[in-house]
C-alpha positions in Angstrom: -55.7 -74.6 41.1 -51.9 -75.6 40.7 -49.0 -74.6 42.5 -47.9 -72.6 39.9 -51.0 -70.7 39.7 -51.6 -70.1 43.3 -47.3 -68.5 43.4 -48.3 -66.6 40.5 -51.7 -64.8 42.1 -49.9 -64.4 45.6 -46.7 -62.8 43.6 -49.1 -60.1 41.6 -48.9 -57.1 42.7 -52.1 -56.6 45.1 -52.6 -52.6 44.8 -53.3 -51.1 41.5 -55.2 -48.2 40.0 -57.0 -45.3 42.2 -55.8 -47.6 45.4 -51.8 -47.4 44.2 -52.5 -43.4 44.3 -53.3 -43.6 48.1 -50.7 -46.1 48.8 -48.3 -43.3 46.8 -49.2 -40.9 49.1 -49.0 -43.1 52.4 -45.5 -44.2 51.3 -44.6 -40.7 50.7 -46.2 -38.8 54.2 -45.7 -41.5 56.6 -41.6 -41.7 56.2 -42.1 -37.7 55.7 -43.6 -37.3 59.1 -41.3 -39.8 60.9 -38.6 -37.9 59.6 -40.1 -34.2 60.4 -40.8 -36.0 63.8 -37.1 -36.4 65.1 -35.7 -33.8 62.2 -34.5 -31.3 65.6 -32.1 -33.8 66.7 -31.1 -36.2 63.7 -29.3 -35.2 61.0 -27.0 -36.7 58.3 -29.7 -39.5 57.2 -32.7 -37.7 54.9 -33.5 -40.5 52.9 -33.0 -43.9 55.4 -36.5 -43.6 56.8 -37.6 -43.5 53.3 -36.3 -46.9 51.9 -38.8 -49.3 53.7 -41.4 -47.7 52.2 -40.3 -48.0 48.8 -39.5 -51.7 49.7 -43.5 -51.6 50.4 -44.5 -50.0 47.3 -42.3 -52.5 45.4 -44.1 -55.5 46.9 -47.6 -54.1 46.9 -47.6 -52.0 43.7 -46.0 -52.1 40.1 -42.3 -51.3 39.8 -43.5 -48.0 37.9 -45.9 -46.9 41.1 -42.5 -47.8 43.1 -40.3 -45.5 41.2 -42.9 -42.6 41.6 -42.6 -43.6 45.2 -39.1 -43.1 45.4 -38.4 -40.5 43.2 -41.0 -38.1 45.7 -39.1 -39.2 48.2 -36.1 -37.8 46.9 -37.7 -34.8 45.8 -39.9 -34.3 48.9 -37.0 -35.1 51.4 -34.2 -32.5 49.2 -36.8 -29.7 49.6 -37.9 -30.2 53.2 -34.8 -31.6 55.3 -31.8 -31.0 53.3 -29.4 -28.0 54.6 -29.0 -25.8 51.1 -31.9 -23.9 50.2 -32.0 -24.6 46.7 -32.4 -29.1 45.2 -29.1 -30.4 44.8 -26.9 -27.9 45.9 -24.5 -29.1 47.5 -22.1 -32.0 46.5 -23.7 -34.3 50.0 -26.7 -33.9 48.3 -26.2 -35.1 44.9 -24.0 -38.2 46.6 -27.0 -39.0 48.9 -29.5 -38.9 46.3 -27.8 -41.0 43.6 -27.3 -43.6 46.7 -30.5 -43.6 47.9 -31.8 -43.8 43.9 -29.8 -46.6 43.4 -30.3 -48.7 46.2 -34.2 -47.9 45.7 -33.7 -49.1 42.2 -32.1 -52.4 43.8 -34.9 -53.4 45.7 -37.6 -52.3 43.1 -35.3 -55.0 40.9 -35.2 -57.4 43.2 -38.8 -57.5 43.8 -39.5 -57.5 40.1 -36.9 -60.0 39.3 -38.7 -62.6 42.1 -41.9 -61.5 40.6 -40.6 -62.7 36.8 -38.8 -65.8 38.3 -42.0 -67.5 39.4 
């Protein structure tokens, strides 16, 4: 086997199919319960528990099982700890959301980009 071969198998992504559905979820309920867990005396940071789980669904998964990761997050995180009782209603919300979607799209990139590279 050649070197290029061996980068190539160890940069595929490793999780695919029915598995990358219970990875989904795991990335999705884990950051969810962290975040429930110290939700009665933190506020002002919704989605920051979420982003090193989308950096683990970007190194394990596809970038499109990634995306679903972080856009459930978003969704997931605007209906349970956000203040307004309604997605998106607030201007903080939309702001937080569009960061925390961009830099999710930056390290789903990233991981793709070093994935394409070698």
């Amino acid at each position: 086997m050649s070197r290029a071969e061996l980068m190539r198998q160890m940069l595929a992504p490793s999780v695919t199919g029915a598995r990358a559905i219970g990875l989904i979820i795991l990335c999705i309920a884990i950051p969810t319960i962290i975040r429930a867990a110290v939700d009665s005396f933190v506020t002002g940071c919704e989605f920051s528990v979420f982003l090193p789980f989308v950096l683990v669904a970007a190194i394990f998964m596809e970038w499109r099982y990634a995306a679903i990761v972080a856009l459930g997050s978003v969704g997931l995180a605007d209906y349970l700890f956000m203040t307004h009782p309604t997605f998106f209603a607030g201007p903080c919300d939309i702001y937080v959301t569009g960061v925390f979607l961009t830099i999710s799209t930056l390290i789903i990139g990233l991981v793709q980009g070093i994935r394409t590279r070698f």
